[in-house]
BADRENNU-725087 format. One line per 2 residues: their letters; for each residue y, z, x of C-alpha. Coordinates in nm, 3 decimals. Layout:
% BADRENNU-725087
a) Y:Z:X; ...
***
This chain:
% BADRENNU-725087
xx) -10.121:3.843:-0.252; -10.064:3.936:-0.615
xx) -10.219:3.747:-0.907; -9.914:3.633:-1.035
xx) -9.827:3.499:-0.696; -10.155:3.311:-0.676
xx) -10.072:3.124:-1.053; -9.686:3.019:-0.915
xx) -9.869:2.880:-0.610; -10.065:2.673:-0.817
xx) -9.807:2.560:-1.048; -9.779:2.806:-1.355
xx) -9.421:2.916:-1.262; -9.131:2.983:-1.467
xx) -8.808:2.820:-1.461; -8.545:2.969:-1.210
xx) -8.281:3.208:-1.339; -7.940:3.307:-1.282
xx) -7.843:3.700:-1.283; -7.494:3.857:-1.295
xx) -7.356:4.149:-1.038; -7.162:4.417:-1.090
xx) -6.831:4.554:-0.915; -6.883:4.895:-0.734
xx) -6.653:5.119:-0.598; -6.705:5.279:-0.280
xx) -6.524:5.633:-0.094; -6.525:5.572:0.294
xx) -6.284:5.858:0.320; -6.086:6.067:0.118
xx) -5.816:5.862:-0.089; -5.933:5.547:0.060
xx) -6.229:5.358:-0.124; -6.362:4.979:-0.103
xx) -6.489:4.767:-0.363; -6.816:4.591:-0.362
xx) -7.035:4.348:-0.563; -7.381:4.417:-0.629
xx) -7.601:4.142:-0.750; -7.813:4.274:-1.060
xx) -8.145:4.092:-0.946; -8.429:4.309:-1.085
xx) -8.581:4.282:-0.705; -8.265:4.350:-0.552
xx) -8.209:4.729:-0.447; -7.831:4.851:-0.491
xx) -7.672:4.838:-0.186; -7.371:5.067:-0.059
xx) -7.094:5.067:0.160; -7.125:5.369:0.431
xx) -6.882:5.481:0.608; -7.109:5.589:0.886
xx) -7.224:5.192:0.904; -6.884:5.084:0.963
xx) -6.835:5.344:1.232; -7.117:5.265:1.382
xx) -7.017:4.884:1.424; -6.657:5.023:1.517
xx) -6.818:5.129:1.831; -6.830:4.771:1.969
xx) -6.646:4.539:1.691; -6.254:4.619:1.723
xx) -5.952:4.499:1.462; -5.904:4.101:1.513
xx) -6.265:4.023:1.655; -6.508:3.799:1.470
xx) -6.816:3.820:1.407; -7.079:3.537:1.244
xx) -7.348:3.688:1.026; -7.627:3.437:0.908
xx) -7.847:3.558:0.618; -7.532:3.718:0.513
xx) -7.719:3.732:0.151; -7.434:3.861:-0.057
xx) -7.275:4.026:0.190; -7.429:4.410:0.239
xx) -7.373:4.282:0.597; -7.060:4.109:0.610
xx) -6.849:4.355:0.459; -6.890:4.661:0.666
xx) -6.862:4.418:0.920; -6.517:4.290:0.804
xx) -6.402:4.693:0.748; -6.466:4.735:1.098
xx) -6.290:4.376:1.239; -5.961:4.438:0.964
xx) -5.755:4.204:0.808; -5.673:4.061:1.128
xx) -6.035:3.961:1.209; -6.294:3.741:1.089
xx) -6.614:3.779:0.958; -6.851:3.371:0.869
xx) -7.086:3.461:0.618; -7.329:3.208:0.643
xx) -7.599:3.196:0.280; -7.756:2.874:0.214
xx) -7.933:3.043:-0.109; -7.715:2.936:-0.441
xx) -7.756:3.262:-0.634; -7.692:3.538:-0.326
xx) -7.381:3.278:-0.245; -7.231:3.329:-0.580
xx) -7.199:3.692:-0.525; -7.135:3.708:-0.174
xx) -6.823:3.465:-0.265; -6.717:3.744:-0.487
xx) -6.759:4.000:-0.190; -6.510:3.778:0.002
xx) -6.246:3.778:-0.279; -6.270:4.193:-0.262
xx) -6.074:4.429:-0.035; -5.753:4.138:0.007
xx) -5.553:4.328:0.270; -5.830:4.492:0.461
xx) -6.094:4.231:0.520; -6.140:3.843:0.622
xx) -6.470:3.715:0.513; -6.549:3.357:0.487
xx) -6.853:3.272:0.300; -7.057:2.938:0.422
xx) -7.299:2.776:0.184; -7.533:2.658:0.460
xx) -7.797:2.740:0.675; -7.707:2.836:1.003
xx) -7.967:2.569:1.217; -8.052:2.428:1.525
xx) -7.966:2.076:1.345; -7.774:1.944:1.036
xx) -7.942:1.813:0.771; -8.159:1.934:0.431
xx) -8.392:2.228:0.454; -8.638:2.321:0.203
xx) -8.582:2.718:0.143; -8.890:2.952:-0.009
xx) -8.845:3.225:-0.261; -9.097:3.513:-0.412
xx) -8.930:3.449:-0.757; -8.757:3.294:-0.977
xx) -8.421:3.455:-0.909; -8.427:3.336:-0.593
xx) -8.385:3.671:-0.417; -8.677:3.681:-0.113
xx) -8.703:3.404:0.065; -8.616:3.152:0.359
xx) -8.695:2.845:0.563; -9.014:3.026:0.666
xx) -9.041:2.763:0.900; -9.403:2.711:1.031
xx) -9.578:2.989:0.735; -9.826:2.872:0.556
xx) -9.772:2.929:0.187; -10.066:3.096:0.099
xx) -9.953:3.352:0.382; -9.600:3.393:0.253
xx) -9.668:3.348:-0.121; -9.376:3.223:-0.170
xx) -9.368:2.898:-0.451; -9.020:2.886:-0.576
xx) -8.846:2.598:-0.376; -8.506:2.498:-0.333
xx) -8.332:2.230:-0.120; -8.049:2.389:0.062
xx) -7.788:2.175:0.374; -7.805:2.330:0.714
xx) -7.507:2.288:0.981; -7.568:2.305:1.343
xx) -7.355:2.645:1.314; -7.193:2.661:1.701
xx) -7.061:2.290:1.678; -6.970:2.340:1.337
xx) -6.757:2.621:1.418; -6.616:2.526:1.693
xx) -6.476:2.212:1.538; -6.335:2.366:1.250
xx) -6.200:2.757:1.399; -6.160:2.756:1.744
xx) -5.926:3.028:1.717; -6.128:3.265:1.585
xx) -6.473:3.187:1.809; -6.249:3.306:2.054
xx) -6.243:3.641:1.982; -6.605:3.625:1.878
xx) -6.775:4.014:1.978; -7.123:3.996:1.738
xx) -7.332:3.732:1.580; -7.650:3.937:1.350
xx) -7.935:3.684:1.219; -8.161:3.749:0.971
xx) -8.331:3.451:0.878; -8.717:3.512:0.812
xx) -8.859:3.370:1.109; -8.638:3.099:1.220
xx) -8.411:3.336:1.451; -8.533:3.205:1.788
xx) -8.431:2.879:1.710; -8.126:2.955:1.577
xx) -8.032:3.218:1.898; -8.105:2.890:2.097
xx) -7.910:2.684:1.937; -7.588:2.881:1.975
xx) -7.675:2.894:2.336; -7.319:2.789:2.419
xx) -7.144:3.057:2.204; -7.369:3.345:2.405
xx) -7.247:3.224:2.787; -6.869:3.136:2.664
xx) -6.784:3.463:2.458; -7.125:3.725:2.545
xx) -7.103:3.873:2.169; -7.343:4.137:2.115
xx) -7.690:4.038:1.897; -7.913:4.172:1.640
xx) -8.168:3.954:1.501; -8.477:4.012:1.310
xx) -8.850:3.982:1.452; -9.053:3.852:1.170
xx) -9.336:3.971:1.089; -9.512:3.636:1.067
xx) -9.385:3.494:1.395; -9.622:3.441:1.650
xx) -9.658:3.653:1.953; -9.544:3.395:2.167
xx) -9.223:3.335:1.954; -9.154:3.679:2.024
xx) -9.214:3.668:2.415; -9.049:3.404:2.432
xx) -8.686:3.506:2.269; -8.713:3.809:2.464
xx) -8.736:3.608:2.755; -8.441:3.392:2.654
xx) -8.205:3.698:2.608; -8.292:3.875:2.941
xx) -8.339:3.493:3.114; -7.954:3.535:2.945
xx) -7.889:3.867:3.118; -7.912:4.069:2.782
xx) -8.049:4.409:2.779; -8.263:4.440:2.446
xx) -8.282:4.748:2.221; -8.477:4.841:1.940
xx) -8.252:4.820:1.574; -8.332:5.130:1.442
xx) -8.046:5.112:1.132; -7.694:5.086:1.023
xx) -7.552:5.367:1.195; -7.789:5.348:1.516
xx) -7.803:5.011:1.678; -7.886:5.122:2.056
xx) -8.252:5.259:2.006; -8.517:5.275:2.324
xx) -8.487:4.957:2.533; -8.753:4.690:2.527
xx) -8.906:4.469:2.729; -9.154:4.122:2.660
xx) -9.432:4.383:2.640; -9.275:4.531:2.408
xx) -9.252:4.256:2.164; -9.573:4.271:2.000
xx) -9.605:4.649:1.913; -9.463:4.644:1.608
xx) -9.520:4.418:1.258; -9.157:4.381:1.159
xx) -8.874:4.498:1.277; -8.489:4.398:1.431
xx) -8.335:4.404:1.798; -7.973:4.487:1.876
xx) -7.926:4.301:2.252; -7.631:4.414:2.467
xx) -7.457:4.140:2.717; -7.563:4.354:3.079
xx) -7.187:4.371:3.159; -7.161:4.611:2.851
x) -7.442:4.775:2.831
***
């Protein structure tokens, strides 16, 4: 934990601040380039739109499918996504946190002709309601429920309140359309994953999208086990996220779950694997 971590913990914080983005422009082939918003957070590494990432999700996300991405952030996720599903698809953007919403929004209003994206200010949960959301800074750009963390293991003191949806019920009642043709749901929600996984239970057995959520490094061993468990309980075959343009890495098993700090899974209905 760093010092100045240690004096926001105990109260000697700063206000929280607001920083702008900036429009970037993007070549995913010859001719043809995409625009996209960068938020100009002092924390926040540029992010780029690779052509090789939206190949990659090409190989199982097709024109008119949707897909649901919670911890969309401001949208590094959501728009390759969108490339690859077209116009005709569907991409919910789910980002409870007000500043990474702000830009994301603008993400959304880019590319009109080529991409669908519908940004959410919520947090994807297992219940509606108000959840308290922690942050590493004052710009609000690290952070999450962190549900179950002690803050003097995440170090993080900047707290906002932020509304959570039961996501699958929420959707369901509002597009039914386009859960239809849902193919992918990707979760990246600092530790609260398993519950969220579970609580879409009912999207998994009606429309068997593919997965990638993240394995936090502070969740419990048993946390792990157990949503490994859940997805092969769910006939899922589990691989190892190795990165934007390779999503199939070695398969793992429950054993498996423990062997590394940090990392992300990419599971694969059986039927398609």
């Amino acid at each position: 934990m760093k010092f100045r971590e240690i004096l926001y913990l105990l109260g000697a914080k700063p206000a929280l601040r607001h920083y702008p983005h900036r429009v970037d422009r993007f070549e995913l082939a010859p001719g043809d380039s995409v625009e996209f918003a960068n938020w100009l957070h002092p924390s926040a590494r540029a992010k780029s739109i690779d052509p090789a990432a939206v190949a990659a999700l090409s190989e199982f996300l097709k024109p008119g499918d949707t897909a649901i991405d919670v911890g969309a952030h401001i949208g590094d996720t959501s728009v390759p996504m969108a490339l690859a599903v077209g116009e005709q698809g569907c991409v919910f953007a789910f980002e409870p946190n007000p500043r990474a919403f702000a830009v994301l929004e603008v993400n959304a209003s880019l590319n009109r002709g080529r991409t669908r994206i519908v940004p959410l200010p919520y947090a994807a949960s297992d219940a509606p309601g108000k959840l308290t959301f922690r942050y590493s800074d004052p710009g609000l750009c690290n952070g999450g429920e962190l549900r179950g963390v002690s803050r003097w293991r995440h170090a993080h003191a900047f707290e906002i309140e932020v509304e959570a949806v039961a996501a699958e019920s929420w959707l369901r009642e509002r597009y039914p359309d386009e859960l239809s043709r849902l193919k992918y749901i990707k979760v990246d929600s600092e530790g609260a994953d398993p519950a969220i996984i579970r609580a879409m239970e009912g999207l998994l057995q009606d429309y068997r999208p593919y997965l990638r959520c993240e394995i936090y490094r502070h969740l419990p061993g048993t946390e792990r086990k157990e949503i490994f468990h859940y997805l092969l309980d769910r006939d899922y075959v589990i691989h190892r996220y190795l990165g934007p343009v390779e999503y199939r890495g070695p398969v793992l098993g429950p054993d498996d779950a423990c062997q590394q700090d940090h990392y992300d899974i990419f599971a694969v209905p059986a039927e398609l694997a």
